[in-house]
C-alpha positions in Angstrom: 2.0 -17.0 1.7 1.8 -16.9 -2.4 3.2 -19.8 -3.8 6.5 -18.8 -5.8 5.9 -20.2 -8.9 2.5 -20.0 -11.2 0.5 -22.9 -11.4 1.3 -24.2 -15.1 -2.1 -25.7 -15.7 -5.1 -24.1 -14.1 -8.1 -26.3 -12.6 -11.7 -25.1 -12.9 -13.2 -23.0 -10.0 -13.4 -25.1 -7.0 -17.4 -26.6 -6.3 -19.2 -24.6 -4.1 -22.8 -22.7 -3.7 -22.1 -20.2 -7.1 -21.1 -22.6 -9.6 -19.9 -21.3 -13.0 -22.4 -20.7 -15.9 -21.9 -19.3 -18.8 -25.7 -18.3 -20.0 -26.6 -15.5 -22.0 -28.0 -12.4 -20.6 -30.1 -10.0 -22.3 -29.2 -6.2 -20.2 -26.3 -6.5 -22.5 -23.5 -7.7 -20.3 -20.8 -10.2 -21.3 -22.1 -14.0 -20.9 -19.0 -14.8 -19.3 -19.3 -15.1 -15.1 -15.9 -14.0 -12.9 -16.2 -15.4 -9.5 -14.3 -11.8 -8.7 -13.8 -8.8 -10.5 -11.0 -7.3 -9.0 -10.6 -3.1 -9.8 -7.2 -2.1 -9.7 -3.8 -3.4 -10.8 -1.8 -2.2 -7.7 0.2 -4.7 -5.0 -3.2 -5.3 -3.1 -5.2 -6.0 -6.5 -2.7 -8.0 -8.2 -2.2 -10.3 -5.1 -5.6 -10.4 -4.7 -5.7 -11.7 -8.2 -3.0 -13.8 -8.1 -4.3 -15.8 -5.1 -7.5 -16.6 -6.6 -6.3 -17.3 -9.8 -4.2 -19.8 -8.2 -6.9 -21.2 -6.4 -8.8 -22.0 -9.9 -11.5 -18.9 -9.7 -12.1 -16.8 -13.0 -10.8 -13.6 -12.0 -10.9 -10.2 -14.0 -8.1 -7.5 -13.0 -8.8 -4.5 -14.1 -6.6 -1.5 -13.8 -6.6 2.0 -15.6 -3.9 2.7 -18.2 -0.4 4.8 -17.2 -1.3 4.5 -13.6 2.4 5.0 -11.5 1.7 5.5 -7.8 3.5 8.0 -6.0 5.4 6.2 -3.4 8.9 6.0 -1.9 9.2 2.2 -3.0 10.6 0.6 0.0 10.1 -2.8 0.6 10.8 -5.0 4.0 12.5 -8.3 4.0 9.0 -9.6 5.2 8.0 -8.4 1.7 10.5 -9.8 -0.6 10.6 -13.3 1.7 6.4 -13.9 2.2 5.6 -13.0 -1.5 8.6 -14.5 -3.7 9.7 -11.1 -4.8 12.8 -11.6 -7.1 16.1 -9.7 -6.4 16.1 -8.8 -10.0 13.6 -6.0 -9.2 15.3 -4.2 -6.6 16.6 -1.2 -7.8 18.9 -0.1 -5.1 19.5 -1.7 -1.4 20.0 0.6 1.3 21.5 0.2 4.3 20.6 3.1 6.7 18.7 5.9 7.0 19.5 9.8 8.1 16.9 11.1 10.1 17.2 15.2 9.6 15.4 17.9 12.4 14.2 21.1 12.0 17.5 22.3 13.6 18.9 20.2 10.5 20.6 18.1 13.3 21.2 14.8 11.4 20.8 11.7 13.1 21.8 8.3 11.3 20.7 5.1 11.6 22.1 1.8 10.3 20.3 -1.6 9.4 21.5 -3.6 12.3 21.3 -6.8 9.6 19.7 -7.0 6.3 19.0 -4.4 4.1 15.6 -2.0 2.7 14.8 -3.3 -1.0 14.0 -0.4 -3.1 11.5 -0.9 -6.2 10.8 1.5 -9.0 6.4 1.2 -8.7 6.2 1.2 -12.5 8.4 -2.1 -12.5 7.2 -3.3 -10.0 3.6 -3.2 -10.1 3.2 -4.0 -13.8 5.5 -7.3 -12.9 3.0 -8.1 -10.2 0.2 -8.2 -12.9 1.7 -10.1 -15.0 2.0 -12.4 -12.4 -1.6 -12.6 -11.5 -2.1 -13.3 -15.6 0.6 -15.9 -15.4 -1.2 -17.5 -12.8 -4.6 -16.9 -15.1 -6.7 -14.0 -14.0 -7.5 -12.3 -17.0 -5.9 -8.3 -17.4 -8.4 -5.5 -18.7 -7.2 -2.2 -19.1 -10.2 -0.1 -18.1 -11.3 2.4 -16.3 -14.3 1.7 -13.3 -17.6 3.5 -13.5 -20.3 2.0 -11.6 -21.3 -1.5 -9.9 -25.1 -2.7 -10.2 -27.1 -5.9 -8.6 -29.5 -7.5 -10.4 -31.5 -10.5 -9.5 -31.1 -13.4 -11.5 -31.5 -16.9 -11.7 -28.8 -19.6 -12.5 -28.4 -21.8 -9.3 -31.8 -23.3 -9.1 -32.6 -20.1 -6.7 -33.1 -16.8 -7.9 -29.5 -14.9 -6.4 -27.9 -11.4 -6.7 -25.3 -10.7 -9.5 -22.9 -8.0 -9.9 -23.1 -5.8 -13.1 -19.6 -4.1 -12.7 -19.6 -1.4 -15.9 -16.1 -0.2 -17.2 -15.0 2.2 -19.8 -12.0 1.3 -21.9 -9.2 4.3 -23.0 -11.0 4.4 -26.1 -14.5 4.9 -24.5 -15.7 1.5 -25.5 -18.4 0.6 -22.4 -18.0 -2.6 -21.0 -20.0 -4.8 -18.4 -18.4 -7.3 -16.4 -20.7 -9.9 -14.9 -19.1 -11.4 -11.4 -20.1 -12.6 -8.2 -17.8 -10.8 -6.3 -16.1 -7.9 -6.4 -12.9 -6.9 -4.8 -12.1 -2.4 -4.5 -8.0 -1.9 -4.9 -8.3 1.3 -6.7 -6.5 3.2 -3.5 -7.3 6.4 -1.8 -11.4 7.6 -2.6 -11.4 4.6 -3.9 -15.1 4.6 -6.6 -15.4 1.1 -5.3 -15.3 2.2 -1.7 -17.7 5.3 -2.2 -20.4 3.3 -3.9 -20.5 0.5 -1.7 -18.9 0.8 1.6 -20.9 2.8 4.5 -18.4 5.5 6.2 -15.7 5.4 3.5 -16.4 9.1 2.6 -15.4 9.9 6.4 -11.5 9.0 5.8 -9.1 11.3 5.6 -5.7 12.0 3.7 -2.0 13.1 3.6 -1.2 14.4 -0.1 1.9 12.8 -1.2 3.7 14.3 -4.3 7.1 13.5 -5.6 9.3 14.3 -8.7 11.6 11.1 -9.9 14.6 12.7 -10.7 18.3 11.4 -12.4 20.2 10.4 -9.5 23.8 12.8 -9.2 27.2 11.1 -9.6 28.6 9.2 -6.3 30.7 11.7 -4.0 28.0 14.5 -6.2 25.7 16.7 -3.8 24.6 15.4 -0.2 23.3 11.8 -1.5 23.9 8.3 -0.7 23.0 5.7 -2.6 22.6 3.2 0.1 20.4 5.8 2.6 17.2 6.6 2.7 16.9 10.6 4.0 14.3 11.6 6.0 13.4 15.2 6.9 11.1 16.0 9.8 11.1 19.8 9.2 7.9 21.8 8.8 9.5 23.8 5.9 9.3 20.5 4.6 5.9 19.0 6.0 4.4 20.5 8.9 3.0 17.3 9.6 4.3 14.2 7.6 8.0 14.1 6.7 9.6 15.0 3.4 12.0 12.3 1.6 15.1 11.5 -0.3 15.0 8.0 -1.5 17.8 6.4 -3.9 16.3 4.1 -6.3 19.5 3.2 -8.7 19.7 5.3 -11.3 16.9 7.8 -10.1 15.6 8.5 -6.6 12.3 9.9 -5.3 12.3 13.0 -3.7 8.8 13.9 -2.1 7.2 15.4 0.3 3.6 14.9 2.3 0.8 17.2 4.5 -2.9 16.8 5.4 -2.4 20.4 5.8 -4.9 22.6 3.8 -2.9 25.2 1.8 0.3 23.4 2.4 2.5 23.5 -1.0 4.0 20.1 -0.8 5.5 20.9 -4.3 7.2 23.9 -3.6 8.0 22.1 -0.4 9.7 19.6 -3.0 11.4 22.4 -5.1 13.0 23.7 -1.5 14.1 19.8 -0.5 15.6 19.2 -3.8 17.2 23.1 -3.8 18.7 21.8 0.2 19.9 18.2 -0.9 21.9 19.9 -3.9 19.3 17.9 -6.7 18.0 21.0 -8.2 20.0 20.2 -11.3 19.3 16.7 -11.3 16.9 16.1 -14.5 13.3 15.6 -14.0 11.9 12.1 -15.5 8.0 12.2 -14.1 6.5 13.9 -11.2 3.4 12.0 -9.8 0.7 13.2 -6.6 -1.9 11.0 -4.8 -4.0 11.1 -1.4 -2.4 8.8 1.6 -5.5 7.3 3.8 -4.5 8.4 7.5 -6.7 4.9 9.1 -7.6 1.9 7.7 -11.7 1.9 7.3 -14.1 0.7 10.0 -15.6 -1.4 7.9 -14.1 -3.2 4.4 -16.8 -5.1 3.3 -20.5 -4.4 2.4 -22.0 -7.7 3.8 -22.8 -9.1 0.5 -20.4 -9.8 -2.0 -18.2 -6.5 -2.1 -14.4 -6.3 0.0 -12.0 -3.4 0.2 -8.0 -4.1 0.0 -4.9 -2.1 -0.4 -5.1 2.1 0.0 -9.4 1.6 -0.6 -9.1 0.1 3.0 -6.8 2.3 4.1 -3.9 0.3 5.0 -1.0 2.5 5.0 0.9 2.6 7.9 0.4 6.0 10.5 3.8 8.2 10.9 6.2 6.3 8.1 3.6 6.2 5.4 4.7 2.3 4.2 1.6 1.0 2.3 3.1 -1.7 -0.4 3.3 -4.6 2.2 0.3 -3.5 4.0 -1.1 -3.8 0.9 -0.2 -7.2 -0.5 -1.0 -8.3 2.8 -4.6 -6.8 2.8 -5.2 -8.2 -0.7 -4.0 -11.4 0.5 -6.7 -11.4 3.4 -9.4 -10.2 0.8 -8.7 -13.4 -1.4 -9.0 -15.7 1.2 -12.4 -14.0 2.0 -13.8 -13.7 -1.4 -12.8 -17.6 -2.1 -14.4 -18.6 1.7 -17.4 -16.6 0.4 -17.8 -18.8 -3.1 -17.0 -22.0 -0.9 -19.5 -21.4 1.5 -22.4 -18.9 0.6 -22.0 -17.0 3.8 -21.1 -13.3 3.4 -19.7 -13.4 7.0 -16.8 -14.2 5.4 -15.8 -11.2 4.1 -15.2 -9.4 7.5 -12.8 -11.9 7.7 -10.3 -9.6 5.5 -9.9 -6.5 8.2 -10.7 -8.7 11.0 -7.3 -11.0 10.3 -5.3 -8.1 9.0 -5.9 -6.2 12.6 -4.9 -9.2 14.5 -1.7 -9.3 12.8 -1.0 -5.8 12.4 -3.4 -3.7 14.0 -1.4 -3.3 17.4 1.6 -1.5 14.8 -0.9 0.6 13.3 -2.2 2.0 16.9 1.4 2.6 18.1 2.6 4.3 15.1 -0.5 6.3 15.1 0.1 7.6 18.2 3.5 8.5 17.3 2.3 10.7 14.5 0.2 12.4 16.6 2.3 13.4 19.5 5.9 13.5 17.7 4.9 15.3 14.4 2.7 18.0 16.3 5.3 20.5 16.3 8.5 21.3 15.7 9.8 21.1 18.8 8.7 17.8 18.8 10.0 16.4 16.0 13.8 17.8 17.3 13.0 15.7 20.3 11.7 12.6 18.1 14.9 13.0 15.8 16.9 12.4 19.0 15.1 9.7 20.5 16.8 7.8 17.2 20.0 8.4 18.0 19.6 5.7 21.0 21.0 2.6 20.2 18.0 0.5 21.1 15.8 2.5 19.6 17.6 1.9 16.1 17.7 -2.0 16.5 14.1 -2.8 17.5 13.0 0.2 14.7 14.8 -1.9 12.0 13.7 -5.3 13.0 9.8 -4.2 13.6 10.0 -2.9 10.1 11.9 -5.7 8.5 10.0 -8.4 10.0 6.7 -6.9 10.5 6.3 -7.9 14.0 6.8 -6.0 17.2 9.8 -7.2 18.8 9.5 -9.0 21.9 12.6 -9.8 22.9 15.7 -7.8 24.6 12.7 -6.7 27.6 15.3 -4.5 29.3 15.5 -2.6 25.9 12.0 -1.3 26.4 12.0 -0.7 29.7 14.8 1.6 28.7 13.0 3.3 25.6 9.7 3.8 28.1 12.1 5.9 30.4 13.7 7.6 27.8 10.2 8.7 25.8 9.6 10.0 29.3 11.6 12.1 29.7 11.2 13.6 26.0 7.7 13.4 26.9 8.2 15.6 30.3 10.7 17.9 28.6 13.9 16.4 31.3 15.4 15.5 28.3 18.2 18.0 26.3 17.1 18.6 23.1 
């Protein structure tokens, strides 16, 4: 768990096999030595960054300029409690959802107890940076080219050293020299391409959305307090399109892995449907969704994957910013075993602990993806299963805890039967 508050006065990196030095090179890179360079300013790479910072390392974060993910911007209870998120950045806080079919058959589902924080991801992501410089990783705004090893001596031993090149807004090259390097630059991440084995195998749901003004209360078919979810292939033939309220503007968006799948005009038709074709435009944003998190995360050496590079977004509801912050948590405390101890086996640490914890979620909501958004006839069924009762209360507390619920037995044994007979067809749809 990140510690709530910034450490006020930072300690020197901790001892350990790659002490800090500060000797000149002569290929041109900086003198300076980062025990990580971390490349991208998202919630994985700025928790990342925040964790080792706090733990006295010499951290770089660096993130490209104007980057605004495309993302609902839900966030858990787990979220807000585990990493000290303040209540003075939720934008809205809903309390139920609407489920919509193809039929349009609306089914509505209410948080048994607690609520869904709701962050704008411009807000939000730019306070989490400002955290991890608070805490004293240093903030670069840059763009990543290209990571290089070269061999060099500074421990007594000759060692490897990362050469991690970046390229300012105004095309000024850089070179960063580090130790380690951590890849949070999400979906085909450059990081991932150039130095993780099978990470050009993954593949992607496109997301897009358009932020628009959110309408008056009692305007249009819109709720401030629900998050609208349409399993409709008009909409998506194989994701789900959305409607969610964020204050005074809400996200309306759509997503497919369907070649030749217009998930904008898919978009234009939600927000024609919802009655938010009026509603002023303020940015419209697109990005690929990993469908899996990666076999592998780390290249053995000195290189770890976190956030959307790793793939960590959640099969069927598409949540990635816990999964994230969690994943960039777990790379941290990889990285900084790494510098403690020398032994790169340390760095499958990051997926290896992340799976434990969540991995079992991952496989289950996988399979749901797979069976319940095949078809549309499907989805009508899936829409109904959430209409039961103990359906809706186990849903909200898996998602606001981030655990599978063990308790209330009888309540599975009663969702088993009742997926199936969805499953069979003995069900009415």
């Amino acid at each position: 768990m990140l510690n709530p508050q910034p450490n006020p006065q930072l300690k020197p990196s901790a001892a350990g096999v790659f002490p800090r030095t500060d000797a000149s090179t002569s290929d041109g890179a900086e003198s300076e030595i980062y025990d990580a360079v971390i490349i991208g300013g998202g919630p994985s790479g700025a928790t990342a960054a925040t964790e080792l910072a706090r733990r006295g390392r010499r951290v770089a974060l660096v993130d490209k300029a104007g980057r605004i993910k495309p993302c609902g911007g839900a966030i858990p209870t787990a979220l807000i409690e585990e990493f000290a998120i303040p209540e003075s950045l939720l934008v809205a806080r809903v309390t139920a959802a609407r489920m919509v079919a193809p039929s349009r058959r609306e089914v509505g589902m209410p948080v048994s107890s607690g609520f869904v924080g709701m962050v704008d991801r411009e807000h939000f992501d730019e306070w989490l940076r400002n955290r991890a410089a608070m805490a004293g990783a240093e903030r670069i705004t840059a763009n990543f080219d290209k990571v290089e090893r070269v061999s060099e001596a500074g421990t007594g031993a000759s060692r490897a050293a990362l050469r991690v090149h970046i390229r300012g807004s105004d095309g000024v090259a850089r070179v960063l020299r580090a130790r380690t390097l951590i890849g949070a630059d999400g979906a085909k991440s450059k990081v991932a391409q150039q130095c993780i084995r099978g990470a050009d195998k993954t593949k992607y749901v496109f997301a897009y959305h358009e932020i628009v003004a959110s309408p008056p209360v009692g305007a249009a078919d819109f709720d401030a307090t629900r998050c609208d979810v349409h399993y409709r292939g008009e909409i998506s033939p194989d994701f789900y399109g959305w409607v969610f309220p964020h204050g005074a503007t809400t996200s309306v968006g759509s997503g497919s892995a369907q070649h030749g799948f217009s998930v904008r005009r898919a978009v234009e038709a939600l927000r024609r449907d919802t009655g938010l074709a009026d509603s002023a435009t303020i940015r419209r944003e697109g990005a690929p969704i990993p469908m899996r998190p990666l076999d592998r995360w780390d290249n053995g050496q000195d290189v770890v994957l976190a956030g959307d590079a790793a793939g960590v977004v959640a099969p069927a509801s598409g949540e990635g910013i816990y999964y994230a912050m969690a994943g960039g948590q777990f790379a941290a405390e990889a990285i900084n075993d790494l510098l403690v101890t020398g032994d790169a086996r340390c760095l499958a640490k990051a997926r290896r602990q992340f799976m434990k914890r969540h991995g079992r979620v991952f496989w289950v909501l996988g399979i749901m993806q797979r069976f319940w958004y095949s078809s549309d006839r499907r989805r009508e069924r899936f829409v109904k299963i959430c209409a039961d009762k103990d359906v809706q209360e186990l849903t909200w507390q898996s998602y606001l805890h981030k655990r599978l619920v063990r308790k209330k037995p009888m309540a599975h044994v009663r969702i088993f039967f009742k997926d199936l007979a969805h499953l069979l067809g003995f069900a009415r749809t």
